[in-house]
N, C-alpha and C positions, 0 to 999 in steps of 0.2 A: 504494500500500500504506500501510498506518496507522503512523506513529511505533512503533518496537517500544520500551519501557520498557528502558532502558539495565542494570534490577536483573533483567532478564530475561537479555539477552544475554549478561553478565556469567556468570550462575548458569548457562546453557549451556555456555559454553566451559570452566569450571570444572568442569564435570560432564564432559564430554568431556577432560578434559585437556590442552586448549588455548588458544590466547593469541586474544584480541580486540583487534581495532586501534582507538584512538581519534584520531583526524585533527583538526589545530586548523583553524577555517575564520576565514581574515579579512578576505575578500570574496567577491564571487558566483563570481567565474571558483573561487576555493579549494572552493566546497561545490561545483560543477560538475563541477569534475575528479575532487574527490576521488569523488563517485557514481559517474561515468562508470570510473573505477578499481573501484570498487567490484561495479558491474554484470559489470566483463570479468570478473572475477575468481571471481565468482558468491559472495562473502562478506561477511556482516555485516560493518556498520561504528556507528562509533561518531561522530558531528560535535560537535567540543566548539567552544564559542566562550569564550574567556578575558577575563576584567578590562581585560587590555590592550587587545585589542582593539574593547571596548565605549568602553574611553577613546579609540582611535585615531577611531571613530565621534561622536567626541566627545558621548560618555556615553549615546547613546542606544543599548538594548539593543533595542528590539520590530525598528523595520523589517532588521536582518541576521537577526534569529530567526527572526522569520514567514516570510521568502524564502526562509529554509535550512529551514525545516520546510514550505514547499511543496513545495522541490524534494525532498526526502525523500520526501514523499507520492505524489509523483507518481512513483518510482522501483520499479522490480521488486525493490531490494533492500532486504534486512531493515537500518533505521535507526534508531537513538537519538541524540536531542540532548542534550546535557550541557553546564552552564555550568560552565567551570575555573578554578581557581584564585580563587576569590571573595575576598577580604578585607573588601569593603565590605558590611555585612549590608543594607543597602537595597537594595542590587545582589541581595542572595540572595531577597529576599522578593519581587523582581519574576521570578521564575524559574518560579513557578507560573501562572502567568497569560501565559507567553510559549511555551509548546509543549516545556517542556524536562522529564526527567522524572527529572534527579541532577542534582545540584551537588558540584563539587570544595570547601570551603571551607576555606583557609590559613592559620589561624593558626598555622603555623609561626615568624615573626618573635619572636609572645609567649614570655615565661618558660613553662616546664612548667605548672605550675601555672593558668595565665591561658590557656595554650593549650586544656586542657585543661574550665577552665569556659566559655571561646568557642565552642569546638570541642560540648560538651554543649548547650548551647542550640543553635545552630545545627540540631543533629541531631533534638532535640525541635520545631523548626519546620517542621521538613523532610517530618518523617515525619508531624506532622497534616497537613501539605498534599500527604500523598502521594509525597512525594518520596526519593530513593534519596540516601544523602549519603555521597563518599568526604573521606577527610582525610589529611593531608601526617604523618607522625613522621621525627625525623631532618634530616637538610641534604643536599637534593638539591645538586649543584654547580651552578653558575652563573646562580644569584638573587642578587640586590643584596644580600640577608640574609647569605647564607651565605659559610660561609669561602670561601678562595680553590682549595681541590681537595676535590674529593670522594673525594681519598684521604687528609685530614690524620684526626690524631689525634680518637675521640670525635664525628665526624659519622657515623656509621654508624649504621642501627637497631640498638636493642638489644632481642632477642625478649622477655625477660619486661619492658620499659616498653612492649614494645608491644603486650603483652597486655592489661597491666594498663591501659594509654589507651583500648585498645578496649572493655574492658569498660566505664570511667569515661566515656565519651562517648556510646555505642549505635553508632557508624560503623558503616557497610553496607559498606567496604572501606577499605582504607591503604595509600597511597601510600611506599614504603620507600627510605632512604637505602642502596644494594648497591653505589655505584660510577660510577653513572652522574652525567651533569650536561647541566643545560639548555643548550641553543643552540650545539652544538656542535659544527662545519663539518667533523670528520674523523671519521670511522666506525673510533673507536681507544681507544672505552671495551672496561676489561678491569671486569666484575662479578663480584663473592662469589658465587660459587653455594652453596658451604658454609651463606653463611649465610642466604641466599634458603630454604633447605631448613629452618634452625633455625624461619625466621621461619612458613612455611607450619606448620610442628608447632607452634608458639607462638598462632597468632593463628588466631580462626574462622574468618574471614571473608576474600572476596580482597586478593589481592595486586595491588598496581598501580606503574608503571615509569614514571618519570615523564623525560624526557631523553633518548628510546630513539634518535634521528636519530643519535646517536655511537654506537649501537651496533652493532658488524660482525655480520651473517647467525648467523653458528655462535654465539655468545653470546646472540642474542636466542634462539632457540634451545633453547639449554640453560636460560635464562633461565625459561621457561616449561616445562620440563620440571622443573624445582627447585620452579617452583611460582607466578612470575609468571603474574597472567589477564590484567588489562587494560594495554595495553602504549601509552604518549600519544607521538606524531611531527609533530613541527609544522616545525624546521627544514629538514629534508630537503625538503618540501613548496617552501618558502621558496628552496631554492638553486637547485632546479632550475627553478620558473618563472623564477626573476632569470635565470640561464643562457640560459633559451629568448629572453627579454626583451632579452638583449645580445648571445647572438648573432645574431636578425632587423634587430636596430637597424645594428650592424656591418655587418651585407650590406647594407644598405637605411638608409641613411641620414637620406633624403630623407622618409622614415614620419612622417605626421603622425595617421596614426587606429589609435587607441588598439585597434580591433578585431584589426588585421594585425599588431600582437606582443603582445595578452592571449591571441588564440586560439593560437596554440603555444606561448605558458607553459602555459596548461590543460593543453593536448594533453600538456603536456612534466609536470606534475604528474599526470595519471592517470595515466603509465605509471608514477612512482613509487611510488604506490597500489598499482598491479596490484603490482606488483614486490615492496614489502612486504607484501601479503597473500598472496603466493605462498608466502613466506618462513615465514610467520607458521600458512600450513595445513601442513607439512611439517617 
């Protein structure tokens, strides 16, 4: 099946009033399973590869794209590539030529102001090349940037700045500061729904969850019921392959090929997949 544009998917589940999962992938077994989840489950998905991960690659973005947009291709299910989290604008402007059809780009770090005129150009490249472009307001938790909870004072989105961002930039969606935080191994984020609902009447365009692997079932949930569409899970991904990977190695000690404990991490990350896009239709 053909790449489905990520500004497509998005503008469905919005339209239906419901949440879209975006999966980080940071090697082949990651976009495997996550499709293979995806297929059981019989729902779109969204394959984002992040900055980090093109670093872990060390810096090269095309051969993880192209293999994650083959396997996409070759998939019965409906797929979009997305590159996240961008900072580096060389990294953003190789995005059109690599099978991807949004970009996440961050200047969150910069002052308002600087955010703001990064953030607009960005969105002006994006969109002559075609491209769907989401962006960060607010201090999601647990980035190097950001304070130390994403409950302190003043990191939350504030709906009329982030109207007024939205308008000042063109962004096709906004990543929003509710409560959640990045990388976060216990599923015991509590979110704003209050204000997930101001920010939906505030701002045109989707809502997007950035940190969701902390969040427990009934919140993500309500989450999207308030008005979250695209919902991004990459830790979750992460714990349970390392799970599968320690305990095949523990049984089996003697394991020298890489195949006999990658394929039950996969195995052990589709069912995570399946599991939150079960979540996620319901």
């Amino acid at each position: 099946m053909p790449l489905a544009p990520t500004g497509d998917l998005v503008a469905h589940a919005a339209t239906d009033h419901r949440g879209i999962a975006a999966f980080n992938v940071i090697t082949l077994e990651h976009a495997e399973g996550i499709i293979a989840g995806a297929e059981a489950a019989e729902q779109p998905v969204i394959l984002q590869i992040s900055e980090n991960a093109v670093r872990y690659h060390r810096g090269q973005l095309l051969p993880l794209a192209l293999a994650t947009a083959a396997m996409a291709r070759s998939s019965a299910a409906e797929i979009a590539l997305h590159l996240d989290h961008v900072t580096d604008v060389d990294l953003l402007h190789q995005a059109a030529d690599s099978g991807f059809s949004s970009v996440m780009f961050d200047a969150g770090a910069l002052p308002y102001a600087e955010n703001v005129s990064a953030t607009a150009s960005a969105a002006r490249w994006a969109h002559k090349a075609g491209l769907w472009l989401e962006a960060e307001l607010g201090y999601v938790g647990g980035k190097p940037d950001s304070p130390a909870s994403a409950h302190a004072a003043g990191v939350r989105t504030d709906p009329a700045e982030a109207a007024a961002y939205v308008a000042r930039t063109g962004v096709d969606a906004l990543a929003v500061a509710v409560g959640s935080s990045h990388a976060m191994t216990q599923r015991s984020a509590t979110l704003d729904h209050a204000l997930i609902e101001r920010l939906r009447g505030a701002v045109p365009v989707p809502l997007v969850l950035h940190g969701s692997s902390g969040v427990p079932d009934g919140e993500l949930r309500s989450a999207v019921r308030a008005g979250i569409v695209k919902i991004n899970i990459g830790t979750a991904l992460n714990m349970s392959m390392t799970r599968a990977v320690r305990d095949t190695l523990d049984a089996q000690p003697a394991l020298t090929d890489p195949r006999k404990y990658l394929g039950p991490a996969r195995d052990a990350l589709a069912s995570t997949v399946h599991t939150m896009l079960t979540v996620l239709a319901h």
